[in-house]
N, C-alpha and C positions, 0 to 999 in steps of 0.2 A: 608505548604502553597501551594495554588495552583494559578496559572495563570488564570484568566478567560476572561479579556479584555486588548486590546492594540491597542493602534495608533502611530503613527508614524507622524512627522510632521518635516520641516525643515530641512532634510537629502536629501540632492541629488534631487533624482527624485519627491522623497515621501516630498511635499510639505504639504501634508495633507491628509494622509490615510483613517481619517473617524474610526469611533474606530469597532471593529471588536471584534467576540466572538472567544475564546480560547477554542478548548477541548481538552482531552487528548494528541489524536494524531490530530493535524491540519493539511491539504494539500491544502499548497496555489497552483493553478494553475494556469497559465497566459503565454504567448506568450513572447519570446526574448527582453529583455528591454522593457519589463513592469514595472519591479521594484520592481519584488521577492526579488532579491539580496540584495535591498539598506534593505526594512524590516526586511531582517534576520540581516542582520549588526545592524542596529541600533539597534533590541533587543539584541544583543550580548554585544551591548556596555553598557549595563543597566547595570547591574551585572556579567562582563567578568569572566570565567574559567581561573585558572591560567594556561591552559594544551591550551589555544586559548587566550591569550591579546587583546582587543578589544577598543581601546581610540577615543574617539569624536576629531577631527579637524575641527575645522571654517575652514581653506581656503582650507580644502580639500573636506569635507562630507557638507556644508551650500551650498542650491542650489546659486549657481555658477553665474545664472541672478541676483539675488537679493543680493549680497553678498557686492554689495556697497552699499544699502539702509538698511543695518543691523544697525548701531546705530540707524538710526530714526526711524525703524520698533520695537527693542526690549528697546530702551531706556537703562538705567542701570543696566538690567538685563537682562542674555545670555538666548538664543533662550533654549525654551525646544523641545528636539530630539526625544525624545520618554516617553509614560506614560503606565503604564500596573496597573492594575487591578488585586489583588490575595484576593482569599477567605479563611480564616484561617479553619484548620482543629481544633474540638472539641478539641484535647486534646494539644493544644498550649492554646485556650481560659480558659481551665481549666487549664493552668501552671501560667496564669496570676493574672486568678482570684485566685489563693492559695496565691500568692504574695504579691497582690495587691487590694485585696476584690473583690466581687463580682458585685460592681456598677464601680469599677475605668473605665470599657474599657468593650464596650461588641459588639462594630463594627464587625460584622462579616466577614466584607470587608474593604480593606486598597488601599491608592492609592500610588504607588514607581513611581518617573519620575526622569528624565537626562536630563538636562542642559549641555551646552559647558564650557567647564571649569571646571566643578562639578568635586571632587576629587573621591566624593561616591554617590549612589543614592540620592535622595532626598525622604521624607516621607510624607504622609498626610492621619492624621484622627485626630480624635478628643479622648478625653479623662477627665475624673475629676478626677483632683490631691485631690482637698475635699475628697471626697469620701476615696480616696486611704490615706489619712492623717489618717481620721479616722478608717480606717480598721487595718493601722499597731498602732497606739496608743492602740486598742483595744488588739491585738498580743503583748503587749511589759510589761503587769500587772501594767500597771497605776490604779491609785484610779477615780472611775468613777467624782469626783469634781475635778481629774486631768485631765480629758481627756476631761470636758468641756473648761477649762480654754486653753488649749496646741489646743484644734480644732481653734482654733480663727488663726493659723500660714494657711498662706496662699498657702507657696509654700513649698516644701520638704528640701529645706535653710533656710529658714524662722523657721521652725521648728526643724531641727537637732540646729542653734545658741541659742535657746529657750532652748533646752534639755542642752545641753551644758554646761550654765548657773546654772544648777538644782544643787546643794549640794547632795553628796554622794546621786551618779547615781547608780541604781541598776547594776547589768550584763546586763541583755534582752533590759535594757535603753541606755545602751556602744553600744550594740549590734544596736541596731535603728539607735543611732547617725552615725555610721562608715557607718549603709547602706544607709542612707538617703543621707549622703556625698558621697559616693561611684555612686549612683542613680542619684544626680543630681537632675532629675524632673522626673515625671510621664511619659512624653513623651519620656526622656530617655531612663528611664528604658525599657519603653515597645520597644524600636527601639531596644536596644541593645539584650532583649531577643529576638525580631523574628528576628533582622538580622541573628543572629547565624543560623536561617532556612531558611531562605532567597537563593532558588537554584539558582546557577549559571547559566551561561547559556554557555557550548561549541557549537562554531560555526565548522562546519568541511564541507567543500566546494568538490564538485567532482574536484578539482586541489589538494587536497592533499592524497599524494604518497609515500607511501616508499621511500627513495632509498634502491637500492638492494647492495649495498658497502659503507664501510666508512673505515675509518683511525682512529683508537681508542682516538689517542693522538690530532687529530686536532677537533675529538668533546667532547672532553674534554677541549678542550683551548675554543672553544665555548658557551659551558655551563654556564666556569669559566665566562667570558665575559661578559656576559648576552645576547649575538650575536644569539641565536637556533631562539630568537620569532622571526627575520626578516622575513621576506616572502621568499628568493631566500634561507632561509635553513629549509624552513617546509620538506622539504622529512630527513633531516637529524636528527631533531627532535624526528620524529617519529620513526627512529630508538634508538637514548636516550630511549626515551619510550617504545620500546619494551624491551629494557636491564631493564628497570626501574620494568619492569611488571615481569620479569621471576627473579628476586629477585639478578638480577648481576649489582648494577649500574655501572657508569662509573667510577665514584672513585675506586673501587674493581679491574672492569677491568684491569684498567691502572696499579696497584702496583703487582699484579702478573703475576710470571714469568711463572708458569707451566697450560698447556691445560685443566687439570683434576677438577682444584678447583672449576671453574665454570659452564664447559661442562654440567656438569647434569642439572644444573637450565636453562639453554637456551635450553637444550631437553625438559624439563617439560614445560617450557612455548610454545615452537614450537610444542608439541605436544597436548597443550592444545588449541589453536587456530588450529590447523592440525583439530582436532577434530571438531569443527566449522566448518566447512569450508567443510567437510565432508558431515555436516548434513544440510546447507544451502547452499550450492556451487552445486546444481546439474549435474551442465554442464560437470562437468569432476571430479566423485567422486574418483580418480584414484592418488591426487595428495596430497602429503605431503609437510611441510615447513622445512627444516634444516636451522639452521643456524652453520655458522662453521668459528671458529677463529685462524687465524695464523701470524704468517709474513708475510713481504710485500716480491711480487716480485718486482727485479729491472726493469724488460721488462714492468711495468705496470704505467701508465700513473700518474702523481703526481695529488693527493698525494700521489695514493696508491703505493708507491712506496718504501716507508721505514714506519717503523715504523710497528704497529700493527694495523690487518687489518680483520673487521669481514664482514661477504659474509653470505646474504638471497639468499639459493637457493632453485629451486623446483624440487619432483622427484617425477615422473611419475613410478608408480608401472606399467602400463599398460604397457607402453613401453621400462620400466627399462633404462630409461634416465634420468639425470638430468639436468637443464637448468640456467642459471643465474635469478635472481628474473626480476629484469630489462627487460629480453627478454621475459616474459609472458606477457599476452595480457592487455591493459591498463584494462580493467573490474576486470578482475582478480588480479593487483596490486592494483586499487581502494579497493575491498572488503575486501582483507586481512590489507591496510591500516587501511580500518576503523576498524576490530577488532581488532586491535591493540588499535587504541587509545580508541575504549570503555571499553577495556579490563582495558588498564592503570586508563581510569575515575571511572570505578566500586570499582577496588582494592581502592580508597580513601575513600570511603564506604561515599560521601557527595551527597547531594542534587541537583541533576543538570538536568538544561531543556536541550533537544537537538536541534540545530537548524541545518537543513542538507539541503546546496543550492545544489539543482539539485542531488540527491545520488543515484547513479546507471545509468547515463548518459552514460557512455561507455559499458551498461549491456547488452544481448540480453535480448530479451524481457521478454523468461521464468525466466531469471537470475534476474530480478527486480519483478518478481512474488515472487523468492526468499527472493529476501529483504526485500518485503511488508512482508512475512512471519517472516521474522527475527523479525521488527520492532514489530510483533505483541505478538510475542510467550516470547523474548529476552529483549527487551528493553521497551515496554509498561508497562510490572507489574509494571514495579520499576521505568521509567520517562515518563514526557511529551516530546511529541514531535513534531515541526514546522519544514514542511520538504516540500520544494519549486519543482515542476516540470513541465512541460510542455509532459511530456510521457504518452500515454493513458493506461499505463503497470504497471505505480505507479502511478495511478489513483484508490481509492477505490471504485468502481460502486455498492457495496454493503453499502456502508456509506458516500450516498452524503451529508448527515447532515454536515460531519466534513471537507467539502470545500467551499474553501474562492478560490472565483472570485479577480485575480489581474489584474487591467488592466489599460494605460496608457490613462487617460479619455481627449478626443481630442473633440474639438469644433471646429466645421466652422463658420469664421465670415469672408462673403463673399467671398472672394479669398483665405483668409487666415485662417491657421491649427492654433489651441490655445490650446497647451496643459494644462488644470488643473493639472496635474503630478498621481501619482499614487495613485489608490482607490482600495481599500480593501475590499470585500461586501461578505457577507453569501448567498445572492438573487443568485443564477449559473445561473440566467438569461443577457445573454448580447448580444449586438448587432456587436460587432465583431466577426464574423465566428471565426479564427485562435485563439482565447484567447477559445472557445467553441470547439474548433479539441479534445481536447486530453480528454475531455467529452465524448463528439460522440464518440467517438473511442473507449474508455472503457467500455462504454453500449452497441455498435455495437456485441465489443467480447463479452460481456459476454451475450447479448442475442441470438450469434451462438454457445454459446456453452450450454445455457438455450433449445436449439433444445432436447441436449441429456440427457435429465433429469435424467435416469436412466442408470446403470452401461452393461445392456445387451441392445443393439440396432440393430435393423431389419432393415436392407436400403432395400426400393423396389425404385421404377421407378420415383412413380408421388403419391398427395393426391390421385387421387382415389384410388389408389391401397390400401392405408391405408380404406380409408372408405370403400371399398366391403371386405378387411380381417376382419374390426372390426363387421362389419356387419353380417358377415357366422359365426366368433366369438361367438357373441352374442344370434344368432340364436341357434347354437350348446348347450350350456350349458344350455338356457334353458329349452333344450330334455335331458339334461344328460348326456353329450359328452363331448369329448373334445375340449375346444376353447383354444385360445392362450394365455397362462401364461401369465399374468399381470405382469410378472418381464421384460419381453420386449418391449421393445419402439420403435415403428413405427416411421420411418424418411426417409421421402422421398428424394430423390437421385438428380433426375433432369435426371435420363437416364443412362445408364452401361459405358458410357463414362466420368463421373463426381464421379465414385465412389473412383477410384482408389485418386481424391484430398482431397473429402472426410474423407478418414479414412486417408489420410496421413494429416490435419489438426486437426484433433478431436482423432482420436484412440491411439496417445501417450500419452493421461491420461489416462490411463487403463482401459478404456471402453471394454467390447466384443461387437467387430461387428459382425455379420455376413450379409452374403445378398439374399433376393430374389428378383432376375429380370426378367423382359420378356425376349422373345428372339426371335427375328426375324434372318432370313440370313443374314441379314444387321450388325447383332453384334457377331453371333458366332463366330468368329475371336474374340471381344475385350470381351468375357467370356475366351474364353481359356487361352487369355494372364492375364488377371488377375489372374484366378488360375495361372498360372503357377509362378506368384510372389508372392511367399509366404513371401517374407519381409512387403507387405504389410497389409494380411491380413493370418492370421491362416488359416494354410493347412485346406479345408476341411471345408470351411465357406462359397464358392461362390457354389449358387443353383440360378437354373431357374424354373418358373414356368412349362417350357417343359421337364425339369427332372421326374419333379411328372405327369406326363401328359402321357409321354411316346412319345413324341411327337419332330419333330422338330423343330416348330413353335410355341408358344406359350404367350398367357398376361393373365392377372388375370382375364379377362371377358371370359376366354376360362375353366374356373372349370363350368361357365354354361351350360349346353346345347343350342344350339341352337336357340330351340323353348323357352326355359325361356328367355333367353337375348332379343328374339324376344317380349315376350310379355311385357318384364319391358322397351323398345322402347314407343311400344303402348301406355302404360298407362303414361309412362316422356312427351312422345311429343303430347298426346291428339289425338293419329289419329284419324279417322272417321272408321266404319267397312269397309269399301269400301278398305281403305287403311291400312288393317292391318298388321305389318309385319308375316311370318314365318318363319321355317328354309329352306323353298324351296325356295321362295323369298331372302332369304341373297344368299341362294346361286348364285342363278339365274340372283343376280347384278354383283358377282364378281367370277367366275365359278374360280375353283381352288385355291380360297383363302386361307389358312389353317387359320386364324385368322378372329375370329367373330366379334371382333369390327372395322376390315378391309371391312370386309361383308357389317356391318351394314352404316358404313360412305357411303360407295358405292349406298345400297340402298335410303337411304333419301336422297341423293344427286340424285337420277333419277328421284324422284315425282314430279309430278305436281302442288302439292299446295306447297305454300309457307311455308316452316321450317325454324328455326333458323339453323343460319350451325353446324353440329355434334361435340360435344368434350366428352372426354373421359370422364370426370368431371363430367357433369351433370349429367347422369345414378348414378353414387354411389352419389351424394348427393342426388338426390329424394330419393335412396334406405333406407341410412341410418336416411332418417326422416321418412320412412314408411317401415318399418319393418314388419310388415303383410304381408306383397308383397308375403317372403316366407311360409308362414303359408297360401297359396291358395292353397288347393285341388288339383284343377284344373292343377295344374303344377307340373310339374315332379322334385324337387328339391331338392330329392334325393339324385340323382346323383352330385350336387354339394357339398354337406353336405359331402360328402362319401370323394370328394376330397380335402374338404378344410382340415377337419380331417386329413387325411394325413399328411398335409403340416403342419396342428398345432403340433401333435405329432410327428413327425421329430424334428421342430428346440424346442421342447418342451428339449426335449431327449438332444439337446446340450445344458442345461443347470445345469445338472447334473454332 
């Protein structure tokens, strides 16, 4: 069975949700009391995990305004809390119909809701007991002038007291009576076979936490009790649950007296989540789990103070320390929390949806990249999952399909706020900014990091500099020559002072940077300091265009000559022959220049006629829409060909 729709109505906030599509993995997202929370509860409460108890309360979850106009709002009948929507999988429909024939039930779609009060869901669809009369009559070797006479029984009672009655009953006829009796009715029978598949639903909230110590004997009086499900003992719980998963419950615990009996099963288990943690935990792959059980000391705070006393600690290989569980960073006691208890939920080997309020809330951000991975790799084969955030980090910007808009729908009526309570919408269109941040936010990053398309990336200065490399490029290969390997990705910088943030944002997902910048006297200081930080970028990656140049001074308009930069002026800016530029004229604007597009600003800026003012930009865009430019005769472009080659076949060469 799978989930496919659910609303929410008469809880808390969620006075009426609006019903909402389910997919595999759903991410609600919405701003701080919106009413993520009350959703995930309430479908918790449909069909609670016994590993998370989840119970409806009138004076507690029934919104709160309205809780004195409840009889005359629901009459004799308690509010319904929530309704979901499941689509049966083929081979339930076919366990039914071998059952039940082939006409009794063939709804593809069923509807479970909760009610206040309700001990257990509630069901609705439809069914024909006829049908299903006739199909087991036919299964049971009646004589066809019996099976007309015996179809006349109405209901599955009706017909087992009819058979009942029959004088020396065959077997297969015993057999009927006991399951018709057993069955009930058709709608029975059908609820009783899909409840059995009917997944649960654990809720696990970023407030639930390990603890990192316990007292063996006092969670064992709790157990006894039935005292773990309270809320001020979920961290202690989840230790039960770890004992539970590495094959030592607490019974076992408690009766022996020697370290050895169980030591091995809490290392198997500790080292089978260690192992986890390893493989999704990036932040620090450095760290293992022990747990380790002995006596109490008397210097330690009651309880742990007698009795027997087991300790989650962490050890840092890197620093060959070990730490209490407790004193690791709340992210990292969340993450191991939670594999814990999925660990305990899988070992049941049962059918369960996940419902996960805010999960990875205390995460760094790459750390909830993590989790989305976990979620995806881990936990999606084998469940659904409805997992509430407001972080642009557990945000999927790859799969806006599977986000639900939560947001607390407010009305002005004149002076006055009216909240409708919380709506649930597939539309990711809304009109409050902050419920839309963590949207923006997750398309933001991933379209800065959509810059770096490809694993080898070329920082220069500015676009043009991309457009006159792609350009000389281009040029090049179709004489024969070398242009620049297509495995590199052109990405402009913003300037030699923005590089070094640059690769320190992008270059830790294993990208190769390397760089070519210009270089004026203005920046040779902040090239040397770059090289000389080699943590930021691989020794032997930072080049200037004044390297290949031979030069102190130099930009990417400087592989042109002179007189070609002169004449690709000319033809961008439409001069008149009167005003044509050369290279004696650049020079002659800015005598001593060593850079040409220095030269050239200088000279359009001293004309007479009216020009737009100079930017670097428009030269390589005219270029790269006309192409021919280099393909004139008449110009010596050569000599730039000669140098861009260079500079292709260099960073070519680091890619080898």
């Amino acid at each position: 069975m799978k989930l496919v729709k659910a609303s929410v109505t008469n809880f808390r906030i969620a006075e009426d949700t609006g019903e909402f599509a389910v997919d595999h993995v759903t991410c609600l997202v919405g701003k701080n009391e919106a009413g993520k929370s009350a959703v995930l509860t309430a479908l918790a409460a449909l069909n609670p995990h016994d590993a998370t108890p989840t119970a409806l309360n009138k004076e507690r979850d029934y919104p709160r305004r309205k809780l004195t106009g409840y009889a005359q709002a629901h009459g004799v009948e308690e509010a319904v809390a929530v309704t979901t929507t499941w689509r049966l999988e083929e081979s339930e429909l076919e366990g039914l119909r071998s059952e039940l024939g082939p006409n009794a039930f063939n709804a593809r779609e069923i509807e479970i809701f909760r009610r206040y009060g309700d001990t257990e869901p509630q069901w609705r669809f439809e069914a024909n007991e006829a049908a299903a009369i006739e199909h087991l009559l036919a299964q049971a070797g009646f004589r066809e002038e019996q099976v007309s006479a015996l179809k006349a029984a109405r209901t599955f009672g009706e017909l087992a007291g009819v058979l009942s009655a029959l004088p020396a009953a065959t077997a297969p006829q015993l057999q009927l009576i006991a399951k018709l009796n057993a069955w009930g009715s058709v709608e029975k029978r059908i609820h009783h076979y899909l409840s059995a598949r009917l997944p649960a639903f654990m809720y696990f909230s970023t407030y639930d936490r390990m603890a990192g110590t316990v007292q063996i004997e006092q969670l064992a009086a709790l157990k006894n009790s039935r005292q773990l499900d309270r809320e001020e003992n979920r961290g202690l719980r989840l230790f039960a649950e770890f004992f539970e998963y590495a094959g030592a419950p607490l019974e076992q615990i408690a009766g022996v007296s020697t370290y050895e009996t169980f030591n091995a099963r809490l290392q198997a288990a500790s080292n089978n989540i260690t192992d986890q943690i390893a493989e999704y935990w990036t932040q620090n792959p450095d760290l293992s789990v022990q747990i380790a059980i002995d006596s109490a000391r008397p210097g330690d705070p009651a309880p742990l103070d007698s009795g027997t006393i087991a300790r989650a600690r962490i050890y840092n290989h890197l620093q060959r320390v070990d730490t209490a569980f407790s004193e690791r960073s709340a992210g990292f006691v969340w993450f191991f929390s939670f594999l814990v208890k999925f660990a305990q939920v899988k070992a049941l080997g049962k059918p369960v949806i996940l419902l996960l309020d805010e999960p990875g809330l205390t995460l760094h951000g790459k750390a909830q990249a993590d989790l989305l991975r976990f979620f995806s790799e881990k936990l999606a084969p084998h469940h659904q999952i409805i997992y509430s955030t407001h972080s642009p980090f557990m945000v999927p910007a790859d799969k806006l399909l599977s986000i639900r808009i939560v947001e607390d729908e407010i009305e002005t009526k004149g002076t006055r706020r009216v909240s409708h309570g919380t709506k649930v919408r597939a539309d990711i269109v809304s009109r409050d900014p902050d419920t839309l941040f963590p949207l923006q936010g997750a398309l933001g990053y991933a379209l800065a990091h959509s810059l770096f398309v490809g694993k080898h990336t070329l920082l220069v200065d500015a676009p043009s500099d991309i457009l006159y490399l792609q350009a000389l490029s281009d040029a090049l290969k179709k004489r024969g020559r070398s242009g620049l390997d297509t495995d590199w990705t052109l990405c402009p910088s913003g300037g030699i002072g923005n590089i070094r943030a640059f690769v320190s944002l992008f270059g830790a997902g294993g990208l190769d940077v390397a760089v070519l910048a210009d270089q004026s006297k203005d920046t040779i200081a902040s090239v040397e300091d770059l090289r000389r930080r080699n943590e930021i970028l691989t020794a032997g990656r930072v080049y200037t265009v004044a390297d290949f140049l031979g030069r102190a001074e130099a930009d990417i308009e400087d592989l042109f000559d002179a007189d070609v930069y002169a004449s690709l002026l000319n033809r961008v800016y439409q001069l008149p022959v009167i005003h044509h530029l050369n290279a004696a004229k650049l020079e002659s604007a800015a005598p001593g220049t060593p850079r040409v597009a220095n030269r050239a600003e200088a000279a359009l800026r001293a004309m007479t006629m009216p020009l737009p003012a100079f930017d670097r930009f428009t030269p390589a865009s005219w270029l790269i829409r006309n192409p021919d430019f280099l393909n004139d005769p008449g110009l010596n472009t050569g000599a730039a060909f000669d140098r861009a080659e260079k500079i292709f076949r260099f960073f070519n060469a680091l890619l080898l």
